[in-house]
N, C-alpha and C positions, 0 to 999 in steps of 0.2 A: 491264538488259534491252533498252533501246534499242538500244544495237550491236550487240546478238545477231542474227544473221541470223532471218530469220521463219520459217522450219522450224526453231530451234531455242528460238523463245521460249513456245511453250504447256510444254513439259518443263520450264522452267527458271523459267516461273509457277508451276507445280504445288507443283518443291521449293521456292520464295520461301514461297507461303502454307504448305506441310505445317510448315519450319524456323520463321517467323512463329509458326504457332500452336503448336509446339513451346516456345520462348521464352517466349510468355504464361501456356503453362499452369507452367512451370517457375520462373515468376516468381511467379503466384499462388500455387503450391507454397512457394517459398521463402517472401513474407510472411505464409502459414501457420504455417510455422515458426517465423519470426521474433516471432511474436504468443504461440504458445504459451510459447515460452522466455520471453518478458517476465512472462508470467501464470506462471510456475514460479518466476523470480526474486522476484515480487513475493511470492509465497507465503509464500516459503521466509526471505525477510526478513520476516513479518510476524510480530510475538511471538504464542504462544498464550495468553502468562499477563501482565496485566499488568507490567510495566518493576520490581523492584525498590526503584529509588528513588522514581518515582513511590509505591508501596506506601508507602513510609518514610514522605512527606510527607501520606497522605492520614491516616495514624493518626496524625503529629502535632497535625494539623488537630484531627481527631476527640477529639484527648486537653485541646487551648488550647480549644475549643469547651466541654467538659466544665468546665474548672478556670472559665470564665468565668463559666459557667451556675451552678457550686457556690459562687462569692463572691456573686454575684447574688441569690441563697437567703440566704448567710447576712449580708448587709446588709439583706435585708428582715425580719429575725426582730429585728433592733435590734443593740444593743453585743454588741459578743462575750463570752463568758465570759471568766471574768478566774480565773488560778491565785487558788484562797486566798493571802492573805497571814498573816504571822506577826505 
């Protein structure tokens, strides 16, 4: 706008700021967009139901926890039964 002769630089500030804030708002637009589509992505990758394997490994858990807790019992009751002998 400097070399523009000076009857033609207040029209050609006008279009500078209108094109300007054109851009701004079309930029804030776009990382609008760009925000929601991450928040869609991220959704849309997030399981609803826990992970299967994880599943596997917490009822194994839950099953070595039990077996431990049932020897546990039956060492505190003393010697195990023993089959009759002949």
């Amino acid at each position: 706008m400097r070399l523009a002769p000076a009857e033609g630089r207040p029209p050609l500030a006008d279009a500078h700021r209108t094109l300007s804030e054109q851009l701004e708002s079309g930029v804030a637009a776009y990382e609008r967009l760009v925000v929601a589509a991450a928040g869609y992505v991220a959704e849309d990758a997030r399981p609803s139901t826990e992970h299967p394997a994880a599943s596997r490994l917490t009822e194994a858990t839950d099953l070595l926890h039990g077996v431990a807790s049932a020897l546990a019992e039956l060492r505190a009751v003393g010697d195990p039964l023993r089959a009759p002998t002949r």
